[in-house]
N, C-alpha and C positions, 0 to 999 in steps of 0.2 A: 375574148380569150382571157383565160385565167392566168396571168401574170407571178403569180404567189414564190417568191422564190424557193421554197419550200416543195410546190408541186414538180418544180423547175429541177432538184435534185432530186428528185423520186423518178422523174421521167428519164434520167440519165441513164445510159446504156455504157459501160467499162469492156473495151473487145481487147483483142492483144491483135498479134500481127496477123492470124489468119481470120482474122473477124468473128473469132468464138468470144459467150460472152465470157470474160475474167471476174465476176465478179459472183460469190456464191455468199447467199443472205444469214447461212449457218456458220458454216467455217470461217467467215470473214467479221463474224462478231465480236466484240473485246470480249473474252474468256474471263472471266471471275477465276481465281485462284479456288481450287477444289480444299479438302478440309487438310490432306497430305500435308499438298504444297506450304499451306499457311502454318503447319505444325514443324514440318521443315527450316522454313525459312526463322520462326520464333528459335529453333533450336539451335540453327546456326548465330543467331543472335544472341543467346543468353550462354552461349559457349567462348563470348569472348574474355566472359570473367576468369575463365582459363591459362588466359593468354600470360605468357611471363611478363615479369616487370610489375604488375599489378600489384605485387603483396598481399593479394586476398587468398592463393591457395595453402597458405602456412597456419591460417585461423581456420579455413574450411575443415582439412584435416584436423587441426586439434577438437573443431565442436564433435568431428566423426568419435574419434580416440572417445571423449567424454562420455558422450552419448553412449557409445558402445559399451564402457565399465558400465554407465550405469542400467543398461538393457542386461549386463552379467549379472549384477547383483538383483534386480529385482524377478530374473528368473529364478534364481537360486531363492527366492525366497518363496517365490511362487509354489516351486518344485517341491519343497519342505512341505509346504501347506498340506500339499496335494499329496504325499505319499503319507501322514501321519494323523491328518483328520478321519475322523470314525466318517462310514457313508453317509453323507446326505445327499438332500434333493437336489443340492445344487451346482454338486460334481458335474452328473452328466452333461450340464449345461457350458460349464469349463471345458470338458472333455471334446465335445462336439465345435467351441469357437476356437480351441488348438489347434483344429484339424486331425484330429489323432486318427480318425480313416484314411489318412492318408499318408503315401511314404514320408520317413523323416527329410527328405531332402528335398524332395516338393516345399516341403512345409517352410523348410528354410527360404527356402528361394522364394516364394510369395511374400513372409513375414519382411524376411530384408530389403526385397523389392518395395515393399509399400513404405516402410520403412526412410529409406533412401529417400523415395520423392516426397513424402512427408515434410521431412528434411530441409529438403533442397527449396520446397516451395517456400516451406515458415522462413527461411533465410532471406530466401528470395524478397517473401512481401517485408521484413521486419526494416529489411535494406533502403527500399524503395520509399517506406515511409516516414524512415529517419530520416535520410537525406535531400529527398524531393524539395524540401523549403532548400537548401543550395545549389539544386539545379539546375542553372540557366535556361530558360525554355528555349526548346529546338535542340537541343543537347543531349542525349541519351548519360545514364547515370555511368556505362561502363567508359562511354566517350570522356566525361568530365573527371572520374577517376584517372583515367589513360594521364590524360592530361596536368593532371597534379602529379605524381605520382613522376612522370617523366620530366616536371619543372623542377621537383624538388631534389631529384636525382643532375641538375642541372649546373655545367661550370662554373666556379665561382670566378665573379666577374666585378672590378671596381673599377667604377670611371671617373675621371675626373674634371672638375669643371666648373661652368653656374650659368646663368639665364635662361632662356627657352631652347636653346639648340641642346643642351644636359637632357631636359628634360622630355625632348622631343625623341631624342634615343632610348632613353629609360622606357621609356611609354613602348617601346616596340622590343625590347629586350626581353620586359616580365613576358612575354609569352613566351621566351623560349627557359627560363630559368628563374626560379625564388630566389639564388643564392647571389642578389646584387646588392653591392657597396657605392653608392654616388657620397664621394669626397664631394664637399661643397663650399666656394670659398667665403670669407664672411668679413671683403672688405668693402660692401656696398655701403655708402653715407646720403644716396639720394633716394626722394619719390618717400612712402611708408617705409617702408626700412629703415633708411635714414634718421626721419622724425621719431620714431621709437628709438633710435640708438643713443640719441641726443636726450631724449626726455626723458629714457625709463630705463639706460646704462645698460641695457641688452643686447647681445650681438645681433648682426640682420637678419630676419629671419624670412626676407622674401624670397631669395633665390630657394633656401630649405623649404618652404612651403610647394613653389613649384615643383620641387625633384618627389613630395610627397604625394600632392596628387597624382602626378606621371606613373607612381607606383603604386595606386591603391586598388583593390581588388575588383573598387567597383568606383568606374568615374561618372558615374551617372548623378543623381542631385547632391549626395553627398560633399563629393567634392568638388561640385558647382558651387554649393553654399561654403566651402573652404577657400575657392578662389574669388570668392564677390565679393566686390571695390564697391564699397557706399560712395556715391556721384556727389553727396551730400548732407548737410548736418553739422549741427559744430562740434567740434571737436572728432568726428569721424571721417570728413572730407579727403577723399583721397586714399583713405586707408582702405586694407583687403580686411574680410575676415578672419580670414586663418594666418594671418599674424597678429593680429590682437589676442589671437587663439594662444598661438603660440608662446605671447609675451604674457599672457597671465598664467598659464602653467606654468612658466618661469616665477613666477612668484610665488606661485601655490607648493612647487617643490624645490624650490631654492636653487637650481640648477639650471640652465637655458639644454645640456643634451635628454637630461630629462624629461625636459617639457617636448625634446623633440619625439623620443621614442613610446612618450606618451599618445601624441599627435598620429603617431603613425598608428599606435592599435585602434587609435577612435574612427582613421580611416579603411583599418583590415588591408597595412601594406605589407607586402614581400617582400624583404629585403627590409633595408636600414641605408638610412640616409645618415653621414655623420659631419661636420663641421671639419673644417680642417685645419683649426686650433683653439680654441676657446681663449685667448688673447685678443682684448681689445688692439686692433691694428689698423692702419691708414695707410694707405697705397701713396708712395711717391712717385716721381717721376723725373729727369730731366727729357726736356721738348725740344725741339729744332726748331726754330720759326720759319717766317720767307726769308728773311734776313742773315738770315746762317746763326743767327745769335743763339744760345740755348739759354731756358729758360726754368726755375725750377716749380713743380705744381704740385699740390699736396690735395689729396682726395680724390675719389676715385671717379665721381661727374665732374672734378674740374679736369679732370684727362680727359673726357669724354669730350666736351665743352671749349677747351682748348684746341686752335688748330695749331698745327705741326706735328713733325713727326719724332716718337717715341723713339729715344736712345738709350736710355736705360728706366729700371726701374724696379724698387725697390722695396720694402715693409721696415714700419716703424711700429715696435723698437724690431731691429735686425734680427736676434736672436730669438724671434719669434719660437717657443718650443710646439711639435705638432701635435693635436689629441691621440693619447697612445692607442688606442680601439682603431684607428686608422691606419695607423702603421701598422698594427696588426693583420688588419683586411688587406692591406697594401700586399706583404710577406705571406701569406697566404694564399694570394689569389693564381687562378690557372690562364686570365688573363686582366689586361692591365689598357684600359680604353684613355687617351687624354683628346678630348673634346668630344661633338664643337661647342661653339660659343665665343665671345668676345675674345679677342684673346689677348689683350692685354689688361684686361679689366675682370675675366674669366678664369681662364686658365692660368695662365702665369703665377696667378697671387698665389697657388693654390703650392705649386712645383717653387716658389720662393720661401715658404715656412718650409723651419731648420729641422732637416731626418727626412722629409716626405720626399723631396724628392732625391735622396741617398737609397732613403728604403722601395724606390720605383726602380733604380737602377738596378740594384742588390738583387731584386727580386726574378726569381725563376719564371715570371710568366709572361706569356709572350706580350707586349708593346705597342700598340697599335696608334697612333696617330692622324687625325679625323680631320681634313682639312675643311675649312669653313665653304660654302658655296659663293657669298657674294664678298664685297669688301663693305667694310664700316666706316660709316664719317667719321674723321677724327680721329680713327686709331689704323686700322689698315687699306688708306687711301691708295690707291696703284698696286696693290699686292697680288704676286701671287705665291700658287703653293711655295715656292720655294722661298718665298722669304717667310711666310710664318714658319716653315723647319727651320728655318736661320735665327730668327726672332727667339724660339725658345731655346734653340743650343748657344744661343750668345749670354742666354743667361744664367744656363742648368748645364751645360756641357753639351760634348757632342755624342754620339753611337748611343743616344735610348731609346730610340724607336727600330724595330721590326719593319715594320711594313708603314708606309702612308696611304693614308685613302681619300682619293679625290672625287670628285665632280667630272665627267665631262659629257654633259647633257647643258646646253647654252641657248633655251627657249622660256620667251615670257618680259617683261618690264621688270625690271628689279628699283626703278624709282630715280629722282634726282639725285647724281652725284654718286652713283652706286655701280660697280663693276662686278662682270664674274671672277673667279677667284679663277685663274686656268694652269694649267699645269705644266709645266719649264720641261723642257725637257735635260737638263741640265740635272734635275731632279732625281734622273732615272740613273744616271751617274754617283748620287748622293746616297742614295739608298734605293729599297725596295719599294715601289710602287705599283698601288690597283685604283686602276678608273673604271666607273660606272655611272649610269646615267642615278644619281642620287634626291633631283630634285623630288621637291611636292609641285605638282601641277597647279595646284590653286595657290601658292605662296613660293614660287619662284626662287626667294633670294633664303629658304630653309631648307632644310633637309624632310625628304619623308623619312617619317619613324620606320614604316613598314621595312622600307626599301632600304634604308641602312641600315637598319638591324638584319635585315637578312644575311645582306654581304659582311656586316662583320660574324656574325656568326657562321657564315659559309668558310670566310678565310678561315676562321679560327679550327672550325673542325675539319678543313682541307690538310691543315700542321701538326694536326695533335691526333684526329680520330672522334670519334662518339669515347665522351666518358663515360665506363661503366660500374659498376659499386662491383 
């Protein structure tokens, strides 16, 4: 017996409930789309160039306008020719590709008709071939248009902050908007950063280099080879690329914002990353020990490093002035992100330089406050939400956040000595709060980009609306 599973589905019989067979070898064929269908379906595709918001129908129209004068004027020249030339042979042959046996209105309607898709094609291919080298494959060109076009038209939005959680948001924000400001603070003195700040009198430029990748157009090798740490080599040990990048633009154009905004076209980012003072500065601290004793600690890995708990904390010299371009974005913006990230090492320095956090208060846009997922050694041991809202109104004031947004998704190892950050309910009495399940499934004690960019941006356009031009 012939086994062949093959004979074995050919032998099979398909009946319905009165035991007729259901199963017909023509009708039940996968149909090939006929020539209609497939012209159809093209047509409702290349009708999305149509679609408002696009800003392509304001140029389509103008090339119609041009073209048009100039189909006027080379008639009218045509025309002269043709009434005031003595006969030759090669009238008739004018006379006959005009159509002139035929009514003038046909003739119209043929000319313009071919006219038109003429037209429409050359645009079409001119389009197609310009842009094709930008177009992400699997992306169709009107899709990638759509999509620019709607980020650029997108709220201005400046967050504020530094290390990996800054830049874990940014990363999920550029798809909904080009118009992001990450303030970034620049009191780090350990790891690379540090060792350039000490040797080559440059402010740090490791947290900035993060918030630059997180926003470059394209994170793929580029800014792989911008974030890669030499494991080794003398004098390179430990260092990244893209601050040594960094710190030699600073030489090259005499400015360290310079060298950043340089940094960022050689990555093709959206938005602007700025510093949040160009002031050499060093984070202080007074500590609580076990002891009750406090103690005082200067530099920002020795707070790190030090156990006890943060009771104040400060910048030297004090009157730290903020970079103006910041305050700017700051007073401009439609909303106003502070975290996550460290938050004494992070955030705070940033809301401790003198204006910035006056011109966060000042400002018209709504507030938002990001609470961290897990707690940190060192800095917020036993925390939760509600003590980092406390933490920073003890230091900046109180009423400057809108809304808080938390964590409350509590699955996964977050590591030795490490808690979730949970949310007081005491909290809810203090201000405005939103929970959602925030984590990254593979990193536990971080936020996903995805997933908090959405919710901030959901609240944001739950309070204001779609902004439109």
């Amino acid at each position: 017996m012939n086994l062949n599973p093959i004979n074995l589905i050919k032998r099979l019989k398909c009946v319905d409930a009165l035991n007729e067979s259901c199963y017909h070898s023509f009708s039940m064929q996968e149909r090939k789309p006929n020539f209609l269908s497939r012209f159809w379906e093209g047509l409702q595709r290349e009708s999305q160039w149509f679609r408002p918001g696009l800003g392509y129908k304001r140029w389509l129209i103008l090339v119609f306008i041009g073209i048009t004068l100039l189909a006027v004027g080379l008639a009218l020249v045509i025309l002269d020719v043709y009434r005031n030339v003595p006969d030759t042979w090669w009238l008739p042959i004018i006379s006959t590709l005009s159509l002139r046996f035929l009514d003038r209105p046909i003739r119209v309607f043929i000319f313009g008709g071919i006219g038109v898709v003429l037209i429409l094609i050359g645009i079409w291919g001119s389009n197609r071939s310009l842009l094709k080298p930008f177009v992400q494959p699997g992306k169709s060109l009107v899709e990638a248009l759509d999509s620019y076009r709607r980020r650029d038209r997108g709220p201005r939005i400046v967050v504020l902050g530094g290390g990996h959680g800054l830049a874990s948001l940014l990363r999920g924000l550029k798809e909904y908007t080009h118009n992001i400001t990450a303030i970034v603070t620049v009191t780090d003195d350990g790891g690379s950063s540090g060792e350039l700040r000490k040797s080559m009198g440059v402010l740090p430029p490791g947290d900035i280099r993060n918030c630059l990748a997180a926003l470059s157009n394209n994170e793929d090798l580029l800014s792989q080879v911008f974030q890669y740490r030499f494991a080794n080599g003398a004098g390179l040990e430990g260092h990244s690329l893209g601050n040594l990048l960094i710190t030699a633009l600073t030489e090259i154009t005499g400015s360290f914002e310079e060298a950043v905004a340089e940094s960022g076209r050689v990555l093709a980012v959206f938005g602007q990353v700025l510093p949040s003072t160009l002031t050499d500065v060093r984070l202080l601290a007074d500590l609580e020990i076990q002891d009750g004793k406090r103690i005082h600690v200067s530099g920002e890995s020795q707070i790190r490093e030090t156990e006890g708990h943060v009771r104040r904390l400060w910048l030297d010299p004090a009157n730290t002035p903020a970079f103006p371009p910041a305050i700017s974005a700051v007073l401009s913006a439609d909303l106003i992100v502070i975290g996550p990230g460290s938050l004494y090492s992070s955030m705070l320095p940033n809301l401790l330089v003198r204006d910035l956090a006056e011109a966060v208060r000042v400002s018209q846009a709504l507030k938002f406050f990001i609470c961290n997922v897990a707690t940190e050694r060192g800095e917020t041991d036993r925390f939760n939400c509600l003590d980092h809202v406390r933490a920073v109104e003890e230091h900046v004031g109180v009423g400057m956040f809108d809304l808080v947004i938390c964590n409350n998704h509590f699955e996964g190892y977050l590591g030795h000595d490490v808690d979730w950050v949970r949310m007081d309910p005491d909290l809810m009495q203090h201000t405005s709060v939103y929970c959602a399940d925030l984590i990254d499934p593979d990193h536990p004690w971080r936020h996903n980009s995805e997933r908090l960019s959405k919710a901030v941006m959901d609240l944001f356009y739950e309070r204001t609306g779609p902004l439109v031009e």
